[in-house]
C-alpha positions in Angstrom: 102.1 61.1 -92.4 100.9 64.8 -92.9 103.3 67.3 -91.9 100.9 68.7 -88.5 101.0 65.2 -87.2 104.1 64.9 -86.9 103.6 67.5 -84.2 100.9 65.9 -82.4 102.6 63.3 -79.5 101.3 59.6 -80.1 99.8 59.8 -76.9 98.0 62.7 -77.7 96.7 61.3 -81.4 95.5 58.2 -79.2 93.6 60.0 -76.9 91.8 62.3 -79.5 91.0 59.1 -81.5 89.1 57.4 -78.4 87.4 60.7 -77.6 86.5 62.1 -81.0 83.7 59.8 -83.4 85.1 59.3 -86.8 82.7 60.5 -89.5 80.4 58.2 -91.2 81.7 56.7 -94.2 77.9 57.5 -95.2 78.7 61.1 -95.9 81.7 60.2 -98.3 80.8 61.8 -101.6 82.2 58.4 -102.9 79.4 56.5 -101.0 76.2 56.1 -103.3 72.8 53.6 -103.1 73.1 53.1 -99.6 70.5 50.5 -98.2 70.2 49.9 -94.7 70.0 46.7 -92.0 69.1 47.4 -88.4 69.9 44.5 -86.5 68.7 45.6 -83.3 68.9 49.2 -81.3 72.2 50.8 -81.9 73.6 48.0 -84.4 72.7 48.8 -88.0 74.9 47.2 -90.9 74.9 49.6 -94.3 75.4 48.2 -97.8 76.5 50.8 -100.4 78.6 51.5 -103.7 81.6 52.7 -103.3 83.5 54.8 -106.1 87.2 55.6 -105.6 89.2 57.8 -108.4 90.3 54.1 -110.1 88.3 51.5 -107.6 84.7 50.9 -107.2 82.7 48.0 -106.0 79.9 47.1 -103.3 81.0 48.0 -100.0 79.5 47.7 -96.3 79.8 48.9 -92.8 78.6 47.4 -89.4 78.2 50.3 -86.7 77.9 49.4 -83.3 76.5 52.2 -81.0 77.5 54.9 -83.2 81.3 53.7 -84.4 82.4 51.3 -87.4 83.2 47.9 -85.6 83.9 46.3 -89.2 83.8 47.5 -92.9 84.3 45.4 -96.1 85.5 46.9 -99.6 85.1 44.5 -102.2 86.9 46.3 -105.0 88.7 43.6 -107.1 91.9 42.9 -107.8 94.4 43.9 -105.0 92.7 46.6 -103.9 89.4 44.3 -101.6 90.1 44.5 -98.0 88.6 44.6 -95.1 88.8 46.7 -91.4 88.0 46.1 -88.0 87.4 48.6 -85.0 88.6 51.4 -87.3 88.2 53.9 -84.5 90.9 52.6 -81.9 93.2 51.8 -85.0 93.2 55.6 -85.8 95.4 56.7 -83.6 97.7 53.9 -84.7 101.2 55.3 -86.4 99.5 54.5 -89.8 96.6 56.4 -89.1 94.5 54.2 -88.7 94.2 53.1 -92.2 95.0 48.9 -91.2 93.7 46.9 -94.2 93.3 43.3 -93.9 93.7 43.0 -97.9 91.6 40.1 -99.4 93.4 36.9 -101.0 90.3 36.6 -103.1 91.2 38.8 -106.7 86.9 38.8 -108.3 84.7 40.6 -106.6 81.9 38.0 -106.3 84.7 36.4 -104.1 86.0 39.4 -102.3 81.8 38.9 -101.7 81.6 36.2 -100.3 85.0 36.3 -98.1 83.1 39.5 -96.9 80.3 36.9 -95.7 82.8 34.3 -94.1 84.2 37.6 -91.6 81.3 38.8 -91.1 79.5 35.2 -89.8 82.9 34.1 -88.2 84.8 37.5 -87.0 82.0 39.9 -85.8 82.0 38.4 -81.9 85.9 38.3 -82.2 85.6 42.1 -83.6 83.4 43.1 -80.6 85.5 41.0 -78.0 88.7 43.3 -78.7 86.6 46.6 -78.9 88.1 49.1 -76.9 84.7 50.2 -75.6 82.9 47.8 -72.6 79.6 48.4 -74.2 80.7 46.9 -77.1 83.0 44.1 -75.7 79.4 43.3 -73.6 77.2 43.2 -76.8 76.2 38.9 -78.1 74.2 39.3 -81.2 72.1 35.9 -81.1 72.8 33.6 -83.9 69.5 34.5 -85.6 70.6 38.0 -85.7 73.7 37.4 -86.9 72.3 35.1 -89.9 70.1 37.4 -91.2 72.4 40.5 -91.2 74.2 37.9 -93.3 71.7 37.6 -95.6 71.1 41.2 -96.1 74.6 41.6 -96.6 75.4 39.2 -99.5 72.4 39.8 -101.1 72.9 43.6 -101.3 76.6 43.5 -102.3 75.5 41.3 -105.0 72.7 43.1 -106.2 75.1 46.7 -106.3 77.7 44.9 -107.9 75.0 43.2 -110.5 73.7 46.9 -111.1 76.8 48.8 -111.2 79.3 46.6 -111.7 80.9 46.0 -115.4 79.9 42.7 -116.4 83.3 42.3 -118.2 84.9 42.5 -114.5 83.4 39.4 -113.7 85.1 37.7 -115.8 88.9 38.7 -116.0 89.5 42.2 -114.4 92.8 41.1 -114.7 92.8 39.2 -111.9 95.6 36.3 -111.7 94.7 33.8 -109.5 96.9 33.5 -106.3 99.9 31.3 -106.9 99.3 28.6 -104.1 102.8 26.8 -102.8 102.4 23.4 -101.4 103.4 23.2 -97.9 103.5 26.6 -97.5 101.4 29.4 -95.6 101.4 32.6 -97.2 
């Protein structure tokens, strides 16, 4: 936590977060070959590469009347995750910065998990939005099918242009130790 919020009540931080729009992960200087979905007026879903100082990969963010209602960073081995409703999680004690890290270590994986949310977590996503606009908004299936589309066959043509072929392969990655009869 940064030294002037620890001066700022929660309540305070809270408030500011509902009030104040987060920038647009758009402007990142880390955000590059951005190509653009709108689904219908005010819903748009981006597709982009994303370059971190040691993680890059194909990236995407679903904006629902002007605020990220889910985003998906498909950078490879422990670092792919995903968020939802990023704006009411910033006033959160973590600052917003909630990951939902993906199982999935290869990024044509982290892909395709990034697919399965999308399809199966975006009415979920809206249902919990702190906004009633957004709670109120049903994409039809239609819609939702081909922003699905869009969005796997962007990610995979970033990561097939920019990606390191050798990545594919290895990166590393251990596959996840699976225990029988156990969750993890």
């Amino acid at each position: 936590m940064s030294p002037l919020r620890s001066f700022v009540p929660t309540p305070l931080r809270r408030l500011a977060a509902y009030l104040l729009p987060l920038p647009s992960r758009l402007s990142s200087p880390n955000v590059s070959d951005a190509r653009h979905h709108r689904i219908r007026d005010g819903v748009t879903l981006d597709v982009y590469w994303l370059a971190l100082s040691t993680d890059r990969g194909p990236a995407a963010s679903l904006s629902v009347f002007g605020d990220e209602v889910m985003r998906f960073d498909c950078l490879g081995p422990g670092a792919g995750h995903m968020h939802l409703n990023l704006k009411q999680s910033r006033g959160l004690p973590n600052g917003g910065g909630a990951r939902l890290y993906f199982r999935e270590q290869l990024i044509d994986d982290q892909i395709e998990r990034s697919l399965f949310e999308f399809e199966n977590n975006l009415t979920y996503a809206l249902k919990v939005n702190t906004s009633a606009r957004r709670r109120r908004l049903r994409l039809s299936p239609d819609e939702i099918n081909t922003a699905a589309g869009f969005l796997r066959d962007q990610m995979q043509r970033l990561w097939s242009e920019h990606g390191d072929p050798a990545a594919r392969i290895s990166a590393g990655a251990q596959p996840v130790k699976q225990t029988p009869g156990k969750l993890r």
